[in-house]
C-alpha positions in Angstrom: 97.5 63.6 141.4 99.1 64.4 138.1 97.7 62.4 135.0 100.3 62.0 132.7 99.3 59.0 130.5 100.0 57.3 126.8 96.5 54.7 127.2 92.9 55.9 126.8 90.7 53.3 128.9 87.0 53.4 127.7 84.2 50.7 128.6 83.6 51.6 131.9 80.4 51.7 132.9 80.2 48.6 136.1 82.6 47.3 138.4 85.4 47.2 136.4 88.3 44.6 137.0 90.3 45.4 133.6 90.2 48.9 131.0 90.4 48.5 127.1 93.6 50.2 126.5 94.6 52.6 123.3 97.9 54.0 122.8 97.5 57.9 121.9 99.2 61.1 123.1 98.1 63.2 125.9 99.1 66.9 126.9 99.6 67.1 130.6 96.4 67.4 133.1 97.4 68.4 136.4 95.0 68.0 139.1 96.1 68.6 142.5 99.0 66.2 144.3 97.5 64.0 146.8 100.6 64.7 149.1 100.1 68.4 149.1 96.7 68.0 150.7 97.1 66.7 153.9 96.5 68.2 156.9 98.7 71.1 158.5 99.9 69.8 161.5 98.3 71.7 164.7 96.0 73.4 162.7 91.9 72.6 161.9 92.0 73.0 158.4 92.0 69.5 156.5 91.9 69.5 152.6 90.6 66.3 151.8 88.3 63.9 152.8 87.2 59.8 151.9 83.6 60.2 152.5 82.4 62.3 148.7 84.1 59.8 146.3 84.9 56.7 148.5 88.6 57.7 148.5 90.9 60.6 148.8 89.7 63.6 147.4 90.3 67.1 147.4 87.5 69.1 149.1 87.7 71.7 146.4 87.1 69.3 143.8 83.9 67.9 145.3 80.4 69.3 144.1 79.0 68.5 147.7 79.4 70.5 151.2 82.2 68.3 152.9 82.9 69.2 156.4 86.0 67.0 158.5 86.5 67.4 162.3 90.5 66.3 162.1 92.7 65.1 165.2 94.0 68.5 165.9 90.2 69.6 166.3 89.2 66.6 168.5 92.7 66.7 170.7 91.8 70.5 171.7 88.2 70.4 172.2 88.1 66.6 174.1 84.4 65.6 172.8 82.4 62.9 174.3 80.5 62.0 172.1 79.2 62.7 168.5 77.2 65.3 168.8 79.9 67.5 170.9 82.4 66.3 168.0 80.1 68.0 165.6 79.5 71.1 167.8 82.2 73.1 165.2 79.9 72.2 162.3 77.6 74.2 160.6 73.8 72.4 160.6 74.2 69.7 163.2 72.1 69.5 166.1 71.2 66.6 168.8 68.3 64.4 167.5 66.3 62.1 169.7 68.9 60.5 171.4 66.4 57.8 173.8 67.2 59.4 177.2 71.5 59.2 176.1 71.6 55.8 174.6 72.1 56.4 170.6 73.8 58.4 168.8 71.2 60.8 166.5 72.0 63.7 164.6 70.1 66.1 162.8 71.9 67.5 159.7 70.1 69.7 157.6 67.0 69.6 159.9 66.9 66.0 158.5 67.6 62.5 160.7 67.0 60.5 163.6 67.9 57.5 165.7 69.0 54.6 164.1 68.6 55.6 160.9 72.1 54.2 159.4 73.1 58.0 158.4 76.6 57.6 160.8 79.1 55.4 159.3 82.4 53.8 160.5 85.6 54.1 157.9 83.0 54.2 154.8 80.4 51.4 156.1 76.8 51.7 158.1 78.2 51.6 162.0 76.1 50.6 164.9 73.4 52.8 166.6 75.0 54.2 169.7 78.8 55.4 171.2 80.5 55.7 167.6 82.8 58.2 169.0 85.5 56.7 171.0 89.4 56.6 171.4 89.3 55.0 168.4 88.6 57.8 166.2 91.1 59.5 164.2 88.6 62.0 162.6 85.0 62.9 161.5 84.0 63.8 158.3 80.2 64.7 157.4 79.2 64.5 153.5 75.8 67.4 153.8 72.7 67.0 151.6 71.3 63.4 150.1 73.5 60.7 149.5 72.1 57.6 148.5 73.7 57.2 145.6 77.4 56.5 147.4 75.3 55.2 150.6 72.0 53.9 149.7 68.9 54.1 152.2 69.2 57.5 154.1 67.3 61.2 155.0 68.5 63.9 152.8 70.5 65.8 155.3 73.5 63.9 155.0 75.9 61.3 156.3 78.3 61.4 158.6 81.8 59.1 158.5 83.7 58.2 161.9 87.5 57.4 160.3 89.1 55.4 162.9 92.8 55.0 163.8 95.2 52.8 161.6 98.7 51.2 162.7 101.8 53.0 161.7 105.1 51.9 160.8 107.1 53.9 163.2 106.6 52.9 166.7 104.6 55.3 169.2 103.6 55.0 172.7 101.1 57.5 174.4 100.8 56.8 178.1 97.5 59.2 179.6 95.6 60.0 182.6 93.2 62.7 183.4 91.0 63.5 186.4 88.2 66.2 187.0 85.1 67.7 187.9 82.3 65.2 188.9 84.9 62.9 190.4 86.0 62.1 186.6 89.0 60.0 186.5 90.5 57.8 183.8 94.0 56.0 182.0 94.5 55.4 178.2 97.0 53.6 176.2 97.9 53.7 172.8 100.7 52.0 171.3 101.7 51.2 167.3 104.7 50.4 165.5 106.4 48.4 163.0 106.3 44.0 163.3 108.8 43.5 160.3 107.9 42.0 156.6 104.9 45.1 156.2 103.1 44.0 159.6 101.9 46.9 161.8 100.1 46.6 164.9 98.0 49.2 167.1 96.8 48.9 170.5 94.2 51.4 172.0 93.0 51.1 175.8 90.6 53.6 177.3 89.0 53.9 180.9 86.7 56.6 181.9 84.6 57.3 185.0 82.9 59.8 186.2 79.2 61.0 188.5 76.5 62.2 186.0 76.1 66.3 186.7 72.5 65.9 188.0 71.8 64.4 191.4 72.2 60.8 190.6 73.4 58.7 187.9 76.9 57.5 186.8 78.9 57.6 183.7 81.4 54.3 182.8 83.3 53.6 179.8 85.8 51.1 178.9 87.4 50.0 175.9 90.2 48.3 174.0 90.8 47.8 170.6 93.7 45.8 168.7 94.2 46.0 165.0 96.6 44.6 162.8 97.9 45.6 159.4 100.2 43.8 156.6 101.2 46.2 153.4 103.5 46.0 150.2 104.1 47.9 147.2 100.4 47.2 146.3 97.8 45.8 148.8 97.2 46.7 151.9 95.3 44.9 154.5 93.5 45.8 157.9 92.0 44.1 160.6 90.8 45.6 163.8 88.5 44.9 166.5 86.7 47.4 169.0 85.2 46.6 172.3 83.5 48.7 174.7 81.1 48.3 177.8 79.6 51.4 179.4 76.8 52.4 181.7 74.9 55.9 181.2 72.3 57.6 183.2 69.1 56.9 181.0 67.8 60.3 181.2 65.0 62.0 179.4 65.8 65.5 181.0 63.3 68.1 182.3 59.5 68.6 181.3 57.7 70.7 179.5 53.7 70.6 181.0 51.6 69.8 178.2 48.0 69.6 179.9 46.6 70.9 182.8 47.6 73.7 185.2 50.9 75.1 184.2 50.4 73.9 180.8 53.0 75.4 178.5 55.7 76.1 181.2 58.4 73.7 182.9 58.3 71.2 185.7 59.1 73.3 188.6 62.4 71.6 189.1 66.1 72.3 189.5 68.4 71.7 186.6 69.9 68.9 188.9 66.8 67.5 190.1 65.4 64.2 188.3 62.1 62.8 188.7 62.8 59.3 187.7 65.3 56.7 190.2 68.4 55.9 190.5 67.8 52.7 188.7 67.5 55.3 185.4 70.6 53.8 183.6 71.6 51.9 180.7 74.2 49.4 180.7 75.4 47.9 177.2 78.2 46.0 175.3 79.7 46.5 172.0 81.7 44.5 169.5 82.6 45.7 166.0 84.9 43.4 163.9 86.6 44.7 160.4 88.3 44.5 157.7 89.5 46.8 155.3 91.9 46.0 151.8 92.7 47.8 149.1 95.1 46.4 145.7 96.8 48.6 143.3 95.7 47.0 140.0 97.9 48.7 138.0 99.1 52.4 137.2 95.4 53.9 136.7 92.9 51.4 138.6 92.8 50.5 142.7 90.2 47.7 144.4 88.9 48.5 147.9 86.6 46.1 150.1 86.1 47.1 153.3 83.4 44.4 155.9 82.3 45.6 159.2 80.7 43.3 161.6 79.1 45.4 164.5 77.3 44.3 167.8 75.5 46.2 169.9 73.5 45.0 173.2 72.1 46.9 175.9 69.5 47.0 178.7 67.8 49.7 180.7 65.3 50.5 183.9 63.6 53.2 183.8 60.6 55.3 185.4 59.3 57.4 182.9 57.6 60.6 183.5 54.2 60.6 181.9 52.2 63.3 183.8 53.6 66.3 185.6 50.4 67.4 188.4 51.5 70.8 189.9 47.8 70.6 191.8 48.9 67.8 193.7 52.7 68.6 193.5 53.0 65.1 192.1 54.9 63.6 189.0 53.6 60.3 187.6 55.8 57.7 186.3 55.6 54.5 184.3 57.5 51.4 185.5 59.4 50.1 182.4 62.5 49.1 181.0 64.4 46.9 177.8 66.3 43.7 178.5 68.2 42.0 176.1 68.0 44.8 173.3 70.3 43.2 170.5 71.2 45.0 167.4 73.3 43.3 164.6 74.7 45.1 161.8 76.9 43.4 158.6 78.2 46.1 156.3 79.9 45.0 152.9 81.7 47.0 150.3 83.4 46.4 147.3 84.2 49.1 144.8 87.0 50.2 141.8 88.2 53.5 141.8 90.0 54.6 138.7 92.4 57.5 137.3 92.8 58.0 133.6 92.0 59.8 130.9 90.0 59.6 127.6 91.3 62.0 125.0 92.2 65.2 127.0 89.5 64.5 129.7 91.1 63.1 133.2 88.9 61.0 134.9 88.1 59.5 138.3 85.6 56.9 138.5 84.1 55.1 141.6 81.7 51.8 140.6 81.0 49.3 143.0 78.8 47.2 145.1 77.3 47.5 148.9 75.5 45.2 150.8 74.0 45.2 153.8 72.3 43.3 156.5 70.6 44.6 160.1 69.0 42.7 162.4 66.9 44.3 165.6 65.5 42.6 168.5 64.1 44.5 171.9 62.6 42.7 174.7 60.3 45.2 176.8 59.0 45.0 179.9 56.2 47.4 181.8 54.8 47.4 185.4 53.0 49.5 187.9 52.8 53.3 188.1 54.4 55.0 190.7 54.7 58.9 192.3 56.8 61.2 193.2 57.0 64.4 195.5 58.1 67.7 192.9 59.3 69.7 195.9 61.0 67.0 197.9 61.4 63.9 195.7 62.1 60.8 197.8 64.0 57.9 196.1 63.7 54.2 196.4 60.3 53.8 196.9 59.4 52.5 193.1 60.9 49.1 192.4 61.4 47.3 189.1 62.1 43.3 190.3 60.1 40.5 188.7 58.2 43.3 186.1 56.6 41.6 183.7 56.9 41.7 179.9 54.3 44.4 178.6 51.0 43.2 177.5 51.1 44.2 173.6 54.8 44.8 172.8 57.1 42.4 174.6 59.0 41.4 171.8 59.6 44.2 169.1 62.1 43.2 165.9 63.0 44.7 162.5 65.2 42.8 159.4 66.7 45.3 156.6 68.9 44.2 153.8 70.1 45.9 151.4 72.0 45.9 147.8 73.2 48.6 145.7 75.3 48.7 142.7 76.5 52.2 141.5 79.2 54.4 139.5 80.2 57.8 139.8 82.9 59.7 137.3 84.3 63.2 138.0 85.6 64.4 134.6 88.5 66.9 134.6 87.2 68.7 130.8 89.8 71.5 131.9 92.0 72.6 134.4 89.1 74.6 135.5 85.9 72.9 134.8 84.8 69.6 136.7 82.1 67.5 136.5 80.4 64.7 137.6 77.9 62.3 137.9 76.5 58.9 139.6 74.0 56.4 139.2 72.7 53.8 141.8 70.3 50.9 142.1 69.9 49.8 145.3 67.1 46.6 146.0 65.9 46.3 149.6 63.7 43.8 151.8 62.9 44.5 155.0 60.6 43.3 158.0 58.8 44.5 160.9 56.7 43.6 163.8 56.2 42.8 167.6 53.7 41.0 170.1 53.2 40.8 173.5 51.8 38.5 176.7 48.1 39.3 175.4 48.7 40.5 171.8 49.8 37.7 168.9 53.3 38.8 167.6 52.2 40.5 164.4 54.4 41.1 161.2 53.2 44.9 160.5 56.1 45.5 157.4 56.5 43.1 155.0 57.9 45.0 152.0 60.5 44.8 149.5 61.2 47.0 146.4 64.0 48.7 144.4 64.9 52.4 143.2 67.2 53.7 140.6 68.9 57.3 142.3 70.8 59.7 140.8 73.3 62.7 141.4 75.1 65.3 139.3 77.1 68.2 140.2 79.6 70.8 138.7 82.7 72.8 140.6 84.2 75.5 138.4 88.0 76.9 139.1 88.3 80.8 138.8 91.9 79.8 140.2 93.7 76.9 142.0 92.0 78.1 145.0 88.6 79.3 144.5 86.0 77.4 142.9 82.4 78.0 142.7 80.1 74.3 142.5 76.8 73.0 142.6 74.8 69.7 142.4 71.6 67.9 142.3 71.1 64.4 144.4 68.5 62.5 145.6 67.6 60.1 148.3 65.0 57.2 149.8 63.9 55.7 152.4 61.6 52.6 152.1 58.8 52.8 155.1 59.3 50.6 158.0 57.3 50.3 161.1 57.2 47.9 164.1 54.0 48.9 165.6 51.7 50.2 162.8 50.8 48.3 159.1 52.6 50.0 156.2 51.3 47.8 153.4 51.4 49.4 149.9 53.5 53.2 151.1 56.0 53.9 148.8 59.3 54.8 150.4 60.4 58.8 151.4 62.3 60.4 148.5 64.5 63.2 148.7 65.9 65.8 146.3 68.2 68.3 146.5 70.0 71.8 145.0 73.0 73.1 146.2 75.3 75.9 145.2 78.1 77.2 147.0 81.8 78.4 146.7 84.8 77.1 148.4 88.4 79.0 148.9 91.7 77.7 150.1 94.9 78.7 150.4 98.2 77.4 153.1 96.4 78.7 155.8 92.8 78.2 156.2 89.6 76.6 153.8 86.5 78.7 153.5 82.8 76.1 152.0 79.5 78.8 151.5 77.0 76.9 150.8 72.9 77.8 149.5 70.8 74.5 149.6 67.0 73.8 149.1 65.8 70.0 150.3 62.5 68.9 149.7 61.4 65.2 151.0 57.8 63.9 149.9 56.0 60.6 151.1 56.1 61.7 154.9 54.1 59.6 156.8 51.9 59.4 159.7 50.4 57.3 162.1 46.8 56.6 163.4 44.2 54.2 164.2 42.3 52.5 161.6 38.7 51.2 162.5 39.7 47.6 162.5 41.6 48.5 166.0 44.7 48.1 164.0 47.3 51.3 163.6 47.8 52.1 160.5 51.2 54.0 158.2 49.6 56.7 155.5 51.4 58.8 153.6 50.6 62.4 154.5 52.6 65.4 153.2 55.8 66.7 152.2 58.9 68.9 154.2 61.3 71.6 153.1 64.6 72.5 154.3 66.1 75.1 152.7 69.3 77.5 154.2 72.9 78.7 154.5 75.9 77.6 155.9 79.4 79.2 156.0 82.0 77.0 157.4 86.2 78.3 158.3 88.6 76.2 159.8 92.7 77.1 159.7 94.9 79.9 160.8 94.7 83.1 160.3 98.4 83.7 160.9 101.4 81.6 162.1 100.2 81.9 165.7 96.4 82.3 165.3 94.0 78.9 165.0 90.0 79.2 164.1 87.3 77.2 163.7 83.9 79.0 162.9 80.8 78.1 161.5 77.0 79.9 161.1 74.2 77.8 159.5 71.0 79.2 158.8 68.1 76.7 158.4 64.7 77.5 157.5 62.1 73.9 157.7 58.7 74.2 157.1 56.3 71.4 156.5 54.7 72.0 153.2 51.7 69.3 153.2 50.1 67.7 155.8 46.6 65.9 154.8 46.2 64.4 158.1 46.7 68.0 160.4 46.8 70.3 158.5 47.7 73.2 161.2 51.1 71.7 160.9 51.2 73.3 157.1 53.9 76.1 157.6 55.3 74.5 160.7 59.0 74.3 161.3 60.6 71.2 162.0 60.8 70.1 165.5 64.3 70.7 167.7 66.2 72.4 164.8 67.4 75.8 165.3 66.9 78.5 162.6 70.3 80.1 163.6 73.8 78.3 164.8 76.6 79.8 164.9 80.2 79.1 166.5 84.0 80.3 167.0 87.0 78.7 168.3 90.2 80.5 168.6 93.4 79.5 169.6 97.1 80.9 169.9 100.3 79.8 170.4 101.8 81.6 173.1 105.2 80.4 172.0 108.3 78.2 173.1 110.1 78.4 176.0 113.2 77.3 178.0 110.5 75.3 180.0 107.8 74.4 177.2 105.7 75.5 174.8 102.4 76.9 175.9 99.1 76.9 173.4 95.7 78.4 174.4 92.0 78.6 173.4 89.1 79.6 173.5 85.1 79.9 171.7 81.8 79.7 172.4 79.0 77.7 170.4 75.7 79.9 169.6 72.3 77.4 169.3 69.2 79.5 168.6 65.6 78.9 169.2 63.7 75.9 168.2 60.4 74.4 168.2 58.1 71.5 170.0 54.8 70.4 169.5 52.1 68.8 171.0 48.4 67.4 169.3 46.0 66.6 171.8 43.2 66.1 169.4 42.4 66.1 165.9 41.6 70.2 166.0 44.7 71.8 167.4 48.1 72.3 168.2 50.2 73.6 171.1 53.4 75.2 170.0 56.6 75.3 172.3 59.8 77.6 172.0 62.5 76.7 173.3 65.2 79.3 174.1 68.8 80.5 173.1 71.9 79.8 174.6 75.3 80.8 174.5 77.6 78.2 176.1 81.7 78.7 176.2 84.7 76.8 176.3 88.1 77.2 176.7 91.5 75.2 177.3 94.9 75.4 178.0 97.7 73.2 176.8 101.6 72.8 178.3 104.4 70.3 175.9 107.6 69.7 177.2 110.4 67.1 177.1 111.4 65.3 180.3 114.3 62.6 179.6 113.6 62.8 176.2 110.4 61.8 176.3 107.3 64.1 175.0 105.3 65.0 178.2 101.8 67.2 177.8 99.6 68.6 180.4 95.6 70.3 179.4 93.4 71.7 181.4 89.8 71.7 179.5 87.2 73.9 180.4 83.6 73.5 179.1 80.2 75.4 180.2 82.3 78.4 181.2 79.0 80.0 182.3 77.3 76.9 183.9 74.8 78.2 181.1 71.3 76.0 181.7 70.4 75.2 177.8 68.5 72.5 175.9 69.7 70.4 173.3 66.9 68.0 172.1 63.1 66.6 172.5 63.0 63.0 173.9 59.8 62.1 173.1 56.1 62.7 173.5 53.0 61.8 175.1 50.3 64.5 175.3 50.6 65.2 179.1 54.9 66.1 179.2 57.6 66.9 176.8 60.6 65.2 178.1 63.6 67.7 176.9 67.1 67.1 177.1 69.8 69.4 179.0 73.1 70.2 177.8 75.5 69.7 180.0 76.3 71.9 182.8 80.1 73.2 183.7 83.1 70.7 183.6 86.7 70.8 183.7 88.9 67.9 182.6 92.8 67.9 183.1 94.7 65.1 180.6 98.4 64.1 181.1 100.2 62.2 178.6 103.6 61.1 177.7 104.7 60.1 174.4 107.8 57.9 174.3 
């Protein structure tokens, strides 16, 4: 954008609906023009994102690590889910995901399940299947940041941008098939309604056998939206739904007592110990609305609401002792009916552009709010066995199982407000800097009972913190900046199974310094950064019987990560990314052998390259190829089986490759485009994440095994 302004606006220090206006004379403070930054088409290099100022921004101008997966990235690679999506960026890995149901990623070595770090077009999202056909692109904001975002773990957030309706009318027609019997149809159509209505329409079916030797995988989805725009507002409504069934699957195991302890089940990669009855079956809803109004030359509003439902149940046996003496696995009977999550997601905010004497300014104030509700309904039964060698099926049943004895009903309230401001001052055409300021107030409840236990509030807390953030990015030219930045982040202590009376929440802090270059062709982000989180908690029994929160230690995260996405010539794509993560757990007055520790399931080295080329145009079509592999390094597990010791696990490297080929061509005028995706190249057996503990196994999660996927479309 290019300031060129005769009004000084001053005052501006809450969410403002007006400026105080001055006349005075201004040289000329050029910036960057927002039109210049948008993507190149069919390439992977995007130049700005919504997600470090809560609105277009350059990338080079932010003091922050921004990474964005764009359309061009997504439409070659064909992720299914999140954590695949993030596969091309540096410092993501798999978190717990709950056998396959949520969506968790570690960034930075830092997050988990639910823990509101993914968000959907700027607001909190819902805990599981965020990436869909809806999504237009993913953008991840690294390192704390509470004071845009409020409650979250330092590592970052991450920002699922969905798609909007265009003007200009567009159908794509799709079907694909492949390996594992996969088969499914998409729609997608948008255009123009007259008098600045737009609709879109997005329909997605997808079915396929699970790569192990049961299991299914079933997705379905539809999702109308409907836009009205003038000279200055624009409004957009949408609605998502989506029903699916996944194999609920906690992987292979790693023995943690007894004979073989240390070493895997003695299993095939395909083999699973639990029943076919393993799955999870779930619904969900999400209902928004986003607006924005120009108020005038220098000043814009934007609220965005997102209403999101998510329901889900699940069967499951799960694997609690692995007995190579006896050949024998043991598994509990138990399973969650009637899960119901409910998130509301509010935000209002004022983002301006003007100047004050020769400084250019862009500030961001506004308000969030915030409201999620949690209710699970759990049942237990019987144990039952099953043969290692020859596993028979069928034999364990889960009708008329009771609701479990001390947590039948579990539930959780959060809500949340914040109030904050953020400026980025333009002193020269060289020199940026900026700062923010948040408040946010939270209240939040916890607890659970069961057929023998009284239902038990164990968090009752409420509280406030005042955050703040400041950073600096430095222009030796247009293209090359150097930045850095301090931020900080909380989490408030919640627990549904253990009292946390009188814990003060986790804080976070964070340095980062790095350098960014850009040019027509590609974007280069090196990035240094040192996190360190304090209030940590733990939990153990107290001698009233009762399980008890206590704050015991403090974490550090500390590494690199060097991030390329572009061309490197008019034929030539690449993506590639190496993040180097060093965590170590600085305190821990409860076990102290975990003093020195890394963290558990995050990788000291990453690493990964795409390429692609365009093989050119031809009488018959144009043909476009590629190819990469994704580098995850060692990681660690533990296990505590009493108050003395720990058992360390490593879990090894892998090397997995993918490639694709793509065909475009016009038949009757109409766009027609044929790919042929091919993932696990090497049917490479590698582990992406822990699934839980419980002294006698380590459930770990496989990546998945070889694939191909052929898509048709038809654009007309």
């Amino acid at each position: 954008m290019k300031f060129k302004h005769s009004l000084i606006y001053t005052a501006l220090f809450a969410v403002p609906a007006m400026a105080i206006a001055e006349e005075t004379t201004l040289s000329e403070v050029t910036v960057t023009e927002t039109n210049q930054l948008e993507n190149n088409e069919g390439s992977y290099q995007s130049r700005q994102s919504n997600i470090a100022n809560k609105g277009a921004t350059p990338l080079i101008d932010s003091s922050q690590t921004v990474n964005v997966v764009n359309s061009q990235l997504i439409a070659d690679r064909q992720p299914q889910s999140i954590d695949e999506a993030l596969a091309t960026v540096s410092g993501t890995t798999q978190a717990n995901t709950l056998g396959g149901l949520m969506d968790a990623v570690l960034k930075r070595g830092f997050g988990a399940n639910r823990d509101n770090s993914i968000l959907r077009n700027g607001v909190v999202a819902g805990p599981s299947h965020n990436f869909s056909a809806t999504t237009e692109r993913v953008e991840v904001l690294k390192g704390p940041a509470s004071v845009l975002y409020g409650i979250q773990d330092p590592g970052g957030v991450i920002n699922v941008v969905t798609k909007k309706p265009q003007q200009e009318a567009k159908y794509v027609l799709g079907t694909s098939v492949g390996s594992n019997n996969a088969w499914g149809v998409n729609f997608d159509a948008t255009g123009g309604l007259g008098n600045g209505f737009a609709y879109r329409f997005i329909y997605d079916q997808n079915d396929k056998d699970y790569w192990r030797n049961f299991g299914e995988v079933k997705r379905t989805l539809y999702a109308p939206s409907l836009s009205w725009a003038n000279d200055k507002t624009e409004i957009t409504v949408g609605y998502e739904h989506q029903e699916y069934t996944d194999p609920f699957d906690r992987g292979t195991y790693i023995i943690a007592k007894g004979t073989g302890k240390g070493t895997f089940a003695p299993i095939s990669s395909e083999t699973r110990l639990d029943e076919p009855f393993n799955e999870a079956t779930g619904k969900i809803d999400v209902i928004s609305v986003n607006a924005s109004h120009k108020l005038n030359d220098f000043w814009k509003l934007n609220a965005t609401y997102a209403h999101t439902r998510d329901t889900y149940n699940y069967w499951q046996a799960r694997v609690t002792t692995v007995n190579l003496d006896r050949g024998t696995a043991v598994r509990r009977l138990e399973g969650i009916q009637g899960s119901n999550q409910r998130n509301d997601s509010a935000s209002i905010n004022a983002v301006g552009e003007f100047a004050t004497g020769d400084v250019a300014h862009r500030v961001v104030a506004g308000v969030d709010l915030a409201r999620t509700t949690l209710d699970i309904r759990r049942h237990q039964g019987a144990n039952s066995t099953v043969d290692l060698y020859n596993p028979v099926y069928g034999s364990a049943s889960v009708a008329d199982m009771p609701l479990a004895a001390n947590n039948a009903h579990q539930y959780a309230r959060l809500k949340t407000v914040g109030v904050y401001v953020q400026d980025s001052a333009y002193l020269t055409d060289k020199l940026i800097v900026s700062g923010g300021v948040r408040y946010e107030y939270y209240d939040q409840e916890a607890g659970r009972g069961g057929t023998s236990a009284p239902e038990r509030l164990y968090t009752d807390d409420h509280g406030g913190k005042l955050l703040y953030q400041a950073g600096a990015v430095y222009k030796f030219t247009p293209d090359w900046a150097v930045y850095g930045n301090y931020a900080q982040s909380f989490r408030p202590q919640l627990s549904r199974a253990a009292v946390t009376e009188g814990i003060q929440p986790e804080r976070g802090q964070s340095f980062e310094v790095g350098t960014k270059y850009e040019n027509a062709f590609l974007s280069t982000n090196l990035a240094l950064f040192n996190i360190d989180k304090k209030n940590v908690t733990d939990t153990y029994a107290g001698t009233d019987g009762n399980n008890y929160q206590y704050v015991v230690g403090k974490v550090n995260s500390r590494g690199l990560e060097w991030d390329i996405h572009g061309r490197l010539s008019d034929k030539v794509g690449v993506t590639a990314t190496y993040a180097y993560t060093k965590t170590k757990t600085r305190e821990n007055s409860k076990y102290p052998f975990y003093n020195g520790k890394e963290f558990e399931g995050v990788p000291k080295h990453q690493a990964s390259l795409f390429l692609t080329y365009d093989v050119g145009n031809f009488s018959f079509g144009n043909i476009r190829v590629g190819a990469g592999g994704r580098y995850l390094g060692t990681w660690k597990l533990y296990n505590t089986n009493d108050s003395a010791n720990i058992e360390t696990y490593k879990l090894p490297h892998a090397v997995v490759a993918d490639a694709f080929v793509a065909y475009d061509t016009k038949l009757s005028g109409k766009k027609v485009s044929l790919q042929l995706n091919g993932k696990n190249l090497g049917n490479k057996t590698y582990y992406v994440s822990t699934q839980g503990t419980n002294n006698n196994v380590i459930p770990v999660a496989y990546g998945n095994k070889r694939e191909w996927l052929l898509n048709a479309k038809v654009e007309f």
